[in-house]
Backbone as CSV, one residue per row, in Angstrom:
resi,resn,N_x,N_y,N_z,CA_x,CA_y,CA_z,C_x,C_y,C_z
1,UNK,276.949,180.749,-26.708,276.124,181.873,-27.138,275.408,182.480,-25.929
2,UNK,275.507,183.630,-25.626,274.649,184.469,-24.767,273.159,184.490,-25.037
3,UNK,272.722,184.224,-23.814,270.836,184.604,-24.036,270.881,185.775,-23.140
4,UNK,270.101,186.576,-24.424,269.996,188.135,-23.804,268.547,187.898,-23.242
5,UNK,268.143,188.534,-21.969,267.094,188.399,-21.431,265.980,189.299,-22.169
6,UNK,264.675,189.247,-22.012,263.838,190.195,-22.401,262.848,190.976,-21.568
7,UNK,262.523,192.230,-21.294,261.562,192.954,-20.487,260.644,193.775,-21.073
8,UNK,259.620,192.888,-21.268,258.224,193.970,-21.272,257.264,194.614,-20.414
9,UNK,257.825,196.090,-20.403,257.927,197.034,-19.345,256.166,197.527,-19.854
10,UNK,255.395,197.950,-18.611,254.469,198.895,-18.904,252.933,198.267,-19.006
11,UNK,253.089,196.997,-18.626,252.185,196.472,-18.153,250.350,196.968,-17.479
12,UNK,249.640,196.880,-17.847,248.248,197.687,-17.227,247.113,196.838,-16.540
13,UNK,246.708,195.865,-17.623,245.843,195.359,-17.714,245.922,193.697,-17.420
14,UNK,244.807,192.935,-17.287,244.649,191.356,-17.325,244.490,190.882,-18.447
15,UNK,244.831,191.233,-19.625,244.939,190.703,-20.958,246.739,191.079,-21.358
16,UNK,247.162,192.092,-20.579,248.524,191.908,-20.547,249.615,190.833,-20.005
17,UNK,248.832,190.535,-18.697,249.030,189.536,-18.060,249.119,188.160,-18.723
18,UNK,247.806,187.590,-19.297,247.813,186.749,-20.150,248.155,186.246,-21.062
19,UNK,248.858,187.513,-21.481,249.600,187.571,-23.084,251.113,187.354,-22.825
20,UNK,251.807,187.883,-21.440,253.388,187.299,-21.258,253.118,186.009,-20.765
21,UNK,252.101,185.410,-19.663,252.334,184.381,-19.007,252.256,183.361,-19.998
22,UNK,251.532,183.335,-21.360,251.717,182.248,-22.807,253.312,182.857,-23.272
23,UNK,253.579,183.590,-23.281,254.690,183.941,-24.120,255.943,183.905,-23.220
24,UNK,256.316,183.922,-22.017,257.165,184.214,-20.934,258.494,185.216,-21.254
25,UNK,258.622,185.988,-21.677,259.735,186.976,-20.909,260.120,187.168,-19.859
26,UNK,261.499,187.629,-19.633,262.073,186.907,-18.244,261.470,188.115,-17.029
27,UNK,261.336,189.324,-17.728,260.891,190.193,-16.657,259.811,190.994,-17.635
28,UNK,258.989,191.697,-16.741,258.040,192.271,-16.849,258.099,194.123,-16.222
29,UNK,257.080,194.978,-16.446,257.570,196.492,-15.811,256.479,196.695,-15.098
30,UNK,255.810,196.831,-13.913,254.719,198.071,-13.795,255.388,199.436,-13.475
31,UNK,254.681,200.417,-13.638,254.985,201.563,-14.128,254.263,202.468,-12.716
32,UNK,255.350,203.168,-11.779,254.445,203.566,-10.648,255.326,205.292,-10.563
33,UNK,255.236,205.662,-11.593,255.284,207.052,-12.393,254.279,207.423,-13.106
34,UNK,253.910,209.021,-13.333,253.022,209.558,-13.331,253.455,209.328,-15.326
35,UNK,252.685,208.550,-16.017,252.900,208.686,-17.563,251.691,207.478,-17.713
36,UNK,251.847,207.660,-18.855,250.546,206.862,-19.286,250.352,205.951,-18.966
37,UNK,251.381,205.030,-18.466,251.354,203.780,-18.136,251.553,203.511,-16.773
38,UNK,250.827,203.858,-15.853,250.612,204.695,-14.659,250.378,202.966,-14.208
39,UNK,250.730,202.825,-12.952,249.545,201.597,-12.763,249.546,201.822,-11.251
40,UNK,247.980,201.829,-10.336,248.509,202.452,-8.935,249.127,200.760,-7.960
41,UNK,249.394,201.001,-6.840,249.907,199.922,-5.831,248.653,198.876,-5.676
42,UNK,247.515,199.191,-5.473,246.392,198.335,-5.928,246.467,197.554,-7.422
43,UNK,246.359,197.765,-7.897,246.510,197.266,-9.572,247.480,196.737,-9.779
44,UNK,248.641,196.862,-9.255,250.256,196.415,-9.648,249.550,195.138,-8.549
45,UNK,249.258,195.043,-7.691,248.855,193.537,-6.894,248.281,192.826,-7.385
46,UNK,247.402,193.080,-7.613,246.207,192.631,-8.450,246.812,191.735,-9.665
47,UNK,247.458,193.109,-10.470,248.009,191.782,-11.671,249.438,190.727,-11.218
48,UNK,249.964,191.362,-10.059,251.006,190.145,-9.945,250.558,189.135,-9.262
49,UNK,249.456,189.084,-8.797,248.930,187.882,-8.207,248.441,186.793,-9.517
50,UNK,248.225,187.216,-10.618,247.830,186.502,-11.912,248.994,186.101,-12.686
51,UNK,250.506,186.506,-12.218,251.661,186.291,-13.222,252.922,185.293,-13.005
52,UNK,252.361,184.559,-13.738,253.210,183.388,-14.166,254.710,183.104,-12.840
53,UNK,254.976,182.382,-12.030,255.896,182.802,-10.822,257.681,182.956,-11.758
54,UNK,257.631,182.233,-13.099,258.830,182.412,-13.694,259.081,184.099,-14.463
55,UNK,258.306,184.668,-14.089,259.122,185.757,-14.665,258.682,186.870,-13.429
56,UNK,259.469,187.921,-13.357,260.222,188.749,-12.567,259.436,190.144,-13.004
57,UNK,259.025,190.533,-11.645,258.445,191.937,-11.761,258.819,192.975,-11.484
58,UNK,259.130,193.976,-12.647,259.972,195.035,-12.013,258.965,196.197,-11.572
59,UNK,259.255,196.662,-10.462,258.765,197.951,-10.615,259.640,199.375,-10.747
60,UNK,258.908,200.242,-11.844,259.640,201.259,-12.142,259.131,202.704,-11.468
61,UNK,260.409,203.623,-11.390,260.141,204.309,-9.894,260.965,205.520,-10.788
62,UNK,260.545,207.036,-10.301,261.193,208.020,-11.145,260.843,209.285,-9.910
63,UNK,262.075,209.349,-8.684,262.182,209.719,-7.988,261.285,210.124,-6.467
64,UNK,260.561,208.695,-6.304,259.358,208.511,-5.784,260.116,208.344,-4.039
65,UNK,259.162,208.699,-3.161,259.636,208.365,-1.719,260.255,207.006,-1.574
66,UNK,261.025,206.539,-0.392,261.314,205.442,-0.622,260.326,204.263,-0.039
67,UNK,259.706,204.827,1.002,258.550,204.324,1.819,257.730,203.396,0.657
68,UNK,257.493,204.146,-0.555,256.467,203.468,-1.336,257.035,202.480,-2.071
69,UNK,258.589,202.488,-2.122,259.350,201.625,-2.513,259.265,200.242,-1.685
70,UNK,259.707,200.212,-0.776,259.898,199.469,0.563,258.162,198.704,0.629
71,UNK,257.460,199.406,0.479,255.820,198.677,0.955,255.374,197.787,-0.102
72,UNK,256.108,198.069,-1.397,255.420,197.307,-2.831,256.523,196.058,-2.645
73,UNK,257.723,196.097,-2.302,259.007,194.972,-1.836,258.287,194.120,-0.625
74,UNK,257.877,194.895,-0.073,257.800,193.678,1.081,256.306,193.189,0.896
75,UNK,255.116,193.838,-0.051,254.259,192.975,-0.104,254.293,192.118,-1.612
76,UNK,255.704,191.661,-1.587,255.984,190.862,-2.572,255.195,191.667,-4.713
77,UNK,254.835,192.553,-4.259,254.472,193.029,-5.467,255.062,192.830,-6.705
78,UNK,256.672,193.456,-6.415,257.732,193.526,-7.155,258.675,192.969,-6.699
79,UNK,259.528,192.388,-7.365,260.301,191.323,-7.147,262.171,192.142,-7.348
80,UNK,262.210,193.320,-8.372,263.235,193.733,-8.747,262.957,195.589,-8.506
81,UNK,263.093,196.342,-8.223,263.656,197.776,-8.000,264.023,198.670,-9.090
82,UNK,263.546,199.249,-10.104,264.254,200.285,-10.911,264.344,201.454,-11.074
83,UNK,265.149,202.280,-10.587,265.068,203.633,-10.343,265.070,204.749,-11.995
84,UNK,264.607,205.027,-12.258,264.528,206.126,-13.511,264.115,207.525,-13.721
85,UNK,264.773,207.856,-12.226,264.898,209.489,-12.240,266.252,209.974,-12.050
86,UNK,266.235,210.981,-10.837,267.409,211.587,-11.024,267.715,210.471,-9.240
87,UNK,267.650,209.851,-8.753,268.029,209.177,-7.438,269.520,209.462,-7.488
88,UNK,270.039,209.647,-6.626,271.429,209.550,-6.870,272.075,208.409,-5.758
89,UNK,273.231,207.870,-5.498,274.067,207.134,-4.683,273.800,207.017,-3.405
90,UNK,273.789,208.053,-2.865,272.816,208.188,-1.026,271.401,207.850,-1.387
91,UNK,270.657,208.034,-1.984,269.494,207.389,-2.313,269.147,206.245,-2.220
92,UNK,270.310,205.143,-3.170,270.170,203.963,-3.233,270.614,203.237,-2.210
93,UNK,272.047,203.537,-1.723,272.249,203.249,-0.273,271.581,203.421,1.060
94,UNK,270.467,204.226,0.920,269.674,204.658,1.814,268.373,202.970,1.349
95,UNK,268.003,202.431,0.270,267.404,202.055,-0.369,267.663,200.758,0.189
96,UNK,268.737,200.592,-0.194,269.508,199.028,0.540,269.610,198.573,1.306
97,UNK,269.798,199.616,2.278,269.535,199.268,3.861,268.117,198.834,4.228
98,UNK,267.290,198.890,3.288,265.952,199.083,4.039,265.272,197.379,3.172
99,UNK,265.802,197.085,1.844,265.464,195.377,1.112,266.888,195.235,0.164
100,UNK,266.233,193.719,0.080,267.703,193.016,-0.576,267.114,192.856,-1.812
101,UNK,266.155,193.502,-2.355,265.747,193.627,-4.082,267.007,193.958,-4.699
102,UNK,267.081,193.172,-5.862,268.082,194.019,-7.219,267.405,194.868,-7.204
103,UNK,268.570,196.023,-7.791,268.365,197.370,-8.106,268.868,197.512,-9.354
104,UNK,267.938,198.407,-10.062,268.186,198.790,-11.587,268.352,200.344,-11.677
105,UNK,269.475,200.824,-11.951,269.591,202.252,-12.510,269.623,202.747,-13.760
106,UNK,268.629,203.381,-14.126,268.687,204.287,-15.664,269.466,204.917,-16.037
107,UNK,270.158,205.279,-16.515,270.591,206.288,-17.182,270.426,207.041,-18.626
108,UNK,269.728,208.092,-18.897,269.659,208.455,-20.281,270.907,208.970,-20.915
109,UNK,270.727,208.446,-22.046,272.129,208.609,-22.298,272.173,209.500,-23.233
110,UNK,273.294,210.873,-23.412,272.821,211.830,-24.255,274.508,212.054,-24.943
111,UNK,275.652,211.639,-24.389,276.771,211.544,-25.036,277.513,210.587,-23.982
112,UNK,278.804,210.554,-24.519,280.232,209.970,-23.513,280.408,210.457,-22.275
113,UNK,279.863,211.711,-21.820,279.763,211.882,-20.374,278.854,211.058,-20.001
114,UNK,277.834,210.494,-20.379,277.012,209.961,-19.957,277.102,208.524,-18.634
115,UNK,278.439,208.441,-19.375,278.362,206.956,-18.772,279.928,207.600,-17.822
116,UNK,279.900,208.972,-16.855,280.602,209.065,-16.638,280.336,208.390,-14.506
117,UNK,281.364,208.322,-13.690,281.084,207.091,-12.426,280.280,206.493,-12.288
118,UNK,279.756,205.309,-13.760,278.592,204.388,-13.450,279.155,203.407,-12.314
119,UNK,280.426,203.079,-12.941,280.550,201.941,-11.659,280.555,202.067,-10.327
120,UNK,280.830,203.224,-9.468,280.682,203.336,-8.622,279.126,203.646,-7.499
121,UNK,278.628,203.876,-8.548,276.773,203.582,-7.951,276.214,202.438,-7.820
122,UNK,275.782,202.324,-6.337,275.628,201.122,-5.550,274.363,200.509,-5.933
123,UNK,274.094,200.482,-7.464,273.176,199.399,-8.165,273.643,197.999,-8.628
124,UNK,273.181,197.110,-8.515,273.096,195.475,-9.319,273.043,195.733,-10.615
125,UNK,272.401,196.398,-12.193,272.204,196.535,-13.036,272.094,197.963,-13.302
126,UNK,272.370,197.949,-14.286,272.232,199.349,-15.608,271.014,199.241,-16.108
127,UNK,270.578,200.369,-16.642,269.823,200.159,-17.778,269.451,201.579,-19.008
128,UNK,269.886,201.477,-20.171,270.687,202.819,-21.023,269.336,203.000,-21.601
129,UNK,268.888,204.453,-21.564,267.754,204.726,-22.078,268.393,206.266,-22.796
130,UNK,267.389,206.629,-23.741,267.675,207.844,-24.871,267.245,208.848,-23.617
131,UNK,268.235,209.778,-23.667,268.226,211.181,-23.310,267.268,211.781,-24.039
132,UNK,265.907,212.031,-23.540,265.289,213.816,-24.168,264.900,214.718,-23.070
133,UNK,265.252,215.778,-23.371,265.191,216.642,-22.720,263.468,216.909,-21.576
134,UNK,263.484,217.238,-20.909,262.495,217.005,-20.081,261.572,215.684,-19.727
135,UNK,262.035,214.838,-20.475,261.297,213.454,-20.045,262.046,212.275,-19.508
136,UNK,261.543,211.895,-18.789,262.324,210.322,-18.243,262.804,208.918,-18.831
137,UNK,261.553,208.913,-19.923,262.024,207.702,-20.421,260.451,207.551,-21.229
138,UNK,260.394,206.300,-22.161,259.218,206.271,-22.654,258.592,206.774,-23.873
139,UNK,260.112,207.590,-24.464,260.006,208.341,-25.482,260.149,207.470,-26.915
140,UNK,260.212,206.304,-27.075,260.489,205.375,-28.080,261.459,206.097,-29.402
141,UNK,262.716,206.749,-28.781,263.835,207.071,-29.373,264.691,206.646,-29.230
142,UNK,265.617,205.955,-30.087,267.454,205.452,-29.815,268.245,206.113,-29.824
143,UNK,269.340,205.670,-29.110,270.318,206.523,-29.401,271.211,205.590,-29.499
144,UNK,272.991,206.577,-30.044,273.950,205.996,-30.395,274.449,204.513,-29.810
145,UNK,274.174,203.518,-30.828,274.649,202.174,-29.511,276.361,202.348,-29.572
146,UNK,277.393,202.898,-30.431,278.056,203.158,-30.396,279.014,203.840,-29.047
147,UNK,278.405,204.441,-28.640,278.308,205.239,-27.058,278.863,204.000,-25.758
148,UNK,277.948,203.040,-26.111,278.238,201.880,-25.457,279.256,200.724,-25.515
149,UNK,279.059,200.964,-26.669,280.507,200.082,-27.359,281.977,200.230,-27.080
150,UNK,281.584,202.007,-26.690,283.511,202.042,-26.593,283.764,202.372,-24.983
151,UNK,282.682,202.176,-24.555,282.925,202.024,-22.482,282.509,200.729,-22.440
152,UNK,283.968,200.478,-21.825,283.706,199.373,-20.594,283.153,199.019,-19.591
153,UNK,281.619,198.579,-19.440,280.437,198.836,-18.722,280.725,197.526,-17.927
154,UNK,280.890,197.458,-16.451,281.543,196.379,-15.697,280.268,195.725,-15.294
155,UNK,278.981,196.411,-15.473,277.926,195.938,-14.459,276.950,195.606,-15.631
156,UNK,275.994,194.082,-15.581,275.267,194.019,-16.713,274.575,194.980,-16.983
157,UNK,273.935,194.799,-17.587,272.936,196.338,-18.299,271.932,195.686,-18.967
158,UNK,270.596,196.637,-19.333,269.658,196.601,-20.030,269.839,197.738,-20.899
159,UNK,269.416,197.667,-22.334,269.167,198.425,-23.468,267.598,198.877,-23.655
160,UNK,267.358,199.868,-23.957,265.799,200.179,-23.670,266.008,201.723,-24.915
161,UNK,264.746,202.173,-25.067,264.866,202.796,-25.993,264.799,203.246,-27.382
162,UNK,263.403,202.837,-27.975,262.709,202.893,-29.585,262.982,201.520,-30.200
163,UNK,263.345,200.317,-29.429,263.291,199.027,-29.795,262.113,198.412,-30.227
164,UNK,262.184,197.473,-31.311,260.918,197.010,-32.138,261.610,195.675,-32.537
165,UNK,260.961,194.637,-32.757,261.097,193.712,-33.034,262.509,193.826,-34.649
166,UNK,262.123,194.805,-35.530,262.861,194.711,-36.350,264.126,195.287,-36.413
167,UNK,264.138,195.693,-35.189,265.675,196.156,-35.539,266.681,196.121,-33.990
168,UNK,265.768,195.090,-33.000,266.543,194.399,-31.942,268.027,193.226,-32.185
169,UNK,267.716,192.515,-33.001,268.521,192.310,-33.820,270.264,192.537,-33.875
170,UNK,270.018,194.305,-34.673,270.986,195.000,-34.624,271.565,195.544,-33.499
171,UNK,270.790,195.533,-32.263,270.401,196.123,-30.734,271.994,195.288,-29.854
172,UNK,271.275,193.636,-30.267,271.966,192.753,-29.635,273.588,192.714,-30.262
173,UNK,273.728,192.648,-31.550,274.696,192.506,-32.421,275.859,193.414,-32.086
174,UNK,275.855,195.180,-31.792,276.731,195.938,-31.523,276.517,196.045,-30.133
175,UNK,276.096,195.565,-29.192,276.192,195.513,-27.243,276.509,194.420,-26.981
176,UNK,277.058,194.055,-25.806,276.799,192.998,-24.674,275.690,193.381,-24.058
177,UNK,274.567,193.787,-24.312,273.320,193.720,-23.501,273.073,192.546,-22.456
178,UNK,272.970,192.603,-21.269,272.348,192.026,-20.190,271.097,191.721,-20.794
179,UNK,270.343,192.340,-21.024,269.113,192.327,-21.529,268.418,193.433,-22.084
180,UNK,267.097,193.174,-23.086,266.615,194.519,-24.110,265.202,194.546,-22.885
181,UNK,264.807,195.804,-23.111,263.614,196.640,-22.609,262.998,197.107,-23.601
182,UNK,261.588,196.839,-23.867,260.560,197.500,-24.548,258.751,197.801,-24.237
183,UNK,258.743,198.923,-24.610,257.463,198.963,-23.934,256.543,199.436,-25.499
184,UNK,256.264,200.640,-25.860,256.156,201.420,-26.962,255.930,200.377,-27.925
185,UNK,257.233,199.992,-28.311,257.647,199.032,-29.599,256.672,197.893,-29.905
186,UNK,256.656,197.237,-28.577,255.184,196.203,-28.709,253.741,196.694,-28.956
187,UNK,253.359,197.825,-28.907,252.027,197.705,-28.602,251.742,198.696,-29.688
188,UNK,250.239,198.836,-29.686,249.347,199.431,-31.284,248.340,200.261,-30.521
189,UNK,248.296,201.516,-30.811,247.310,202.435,-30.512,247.222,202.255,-28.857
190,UNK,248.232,202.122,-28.505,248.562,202.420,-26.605,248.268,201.180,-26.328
191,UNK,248.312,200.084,-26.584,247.585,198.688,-26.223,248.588,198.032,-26.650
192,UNK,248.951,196.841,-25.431,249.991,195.739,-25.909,249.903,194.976,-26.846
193,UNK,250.187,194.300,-27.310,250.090,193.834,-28.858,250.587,192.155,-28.757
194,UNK,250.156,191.369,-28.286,250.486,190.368,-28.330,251.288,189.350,-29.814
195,UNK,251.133,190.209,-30.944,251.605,189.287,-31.932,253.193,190.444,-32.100
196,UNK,253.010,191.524,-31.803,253.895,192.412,-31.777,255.074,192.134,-30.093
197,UNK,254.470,191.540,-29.473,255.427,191.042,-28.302,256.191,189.927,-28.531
198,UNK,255.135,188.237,-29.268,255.973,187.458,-29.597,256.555,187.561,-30.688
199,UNK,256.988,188.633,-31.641,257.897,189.087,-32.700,259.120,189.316,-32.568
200,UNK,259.114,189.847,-30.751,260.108,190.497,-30.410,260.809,189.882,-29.525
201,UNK,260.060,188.677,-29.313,260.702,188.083,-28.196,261.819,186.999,-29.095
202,UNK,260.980,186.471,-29.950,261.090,185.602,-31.082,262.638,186.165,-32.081
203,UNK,262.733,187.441,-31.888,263.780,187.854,-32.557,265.257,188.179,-31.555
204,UNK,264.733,188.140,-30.439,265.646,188.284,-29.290,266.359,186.592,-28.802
205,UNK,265.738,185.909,-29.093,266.073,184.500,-28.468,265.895,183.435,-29.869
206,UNK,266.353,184.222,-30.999,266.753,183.198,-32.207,265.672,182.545,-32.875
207,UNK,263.985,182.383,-32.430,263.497,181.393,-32.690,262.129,182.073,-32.779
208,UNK,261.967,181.444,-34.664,260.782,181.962,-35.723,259.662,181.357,-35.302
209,UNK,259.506,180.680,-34.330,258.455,179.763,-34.079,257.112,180.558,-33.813
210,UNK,255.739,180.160,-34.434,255.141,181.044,-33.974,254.574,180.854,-32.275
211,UNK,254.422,181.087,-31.529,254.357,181.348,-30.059,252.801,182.325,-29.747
212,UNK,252.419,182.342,-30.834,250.715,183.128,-30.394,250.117,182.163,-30.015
């Protein structure tokens, strides 16, 4: 049986912190894009100095210099790389040369072109997020998992995208997901939700146990 990994992206606060390091998901998000879940290079330190050393910090990036990339890598901030703008191939290769972080590429996905020369972009991981029009990501909308199903996606991947504990499930069931992404889905009135995180984690890795 496959264990699909889990990422709770969007991280802010020291009660967020506290709430994965009891619960452990394998990766975590800070958010160093301009959206609500903003967190600056100060603050993203700050809380990874408090987080658990078994799980993995991504930082998420939506067409940002690379300099600021490179300075949060080498002061160990972030542990993993995810690009979720428009970066393209010289970007990332430009990216590579400079740390040996995994790299995560987004893609929103809005039809079957979508997933048109993924393999040839010089990322470690995927990660399939809902296409809307003027926004990046963050929009807690799904789209067709079907889309995915009928390409042969050579490189693992993450699923991301209006996921909730109740219907991840179905998430895992029609993908080979690498792993699910959620940010939105966990949390209540913009605030992480700790009984709403171990719901989801709990439904991702088979086991009703309660974990609060």
């Amino acid at each position: 049986m496959r264990k699909v990994k889990v990422k709770i992206c969007g991280l802010k606060c020291a009660q967020d912190i506290e709430c994965v390091n009891r619960l452990l998901p394998d990766y975590i998000g800070f958010v160093f894009a301009k959206t609500k879940r903003e967190v600056t290079e100060q603050q993203a330190a700050q809380l990874k100095a408090m987080l658990n050393l078994q799980i993995k910090a991504v930082g998420v990036f939506v067409n940002a210099e690379i300099d600021k990339i490179i300075r949060l890598a080498e002061s160990r901030t972030i542990d993993i790389i995810q690009l979720h703008g428009d970066e393209d191939a010289a970007y990332c290769e430009r990216l590579r040369l400079q740390t040996e972080l995994p790299i995560i590429k987004a893609v929103r996905v809005k039809d079957a072109g979508s997933f048109e020369n993924l393999q040839a972009y010089p990322c470690d991981y995927l990660l399939f997020d809902t296409y809307t029009k003027g926004q990046y990501g963050g929009t807690g909308k799904r789209f067709d998992l079907a889309l995915v199903a009928d390409e042969k996606i050579k490189k693992p991947y993450f699923i991301a995208g209006g996921l909730v504990a109740a219907n991840v499930a179905d998430v895992l069931k029609n993908s080979n997901a690498f792993a699910v992404d959620v940010s939105g889905g966990v949390e209540t009135e913009g605030l992480k939700d700790p009984e709403k995180i171990a719901a989801f984690i709990a439904e991702v890795r088979g086991d009703n146990d309660d974990k609060r």
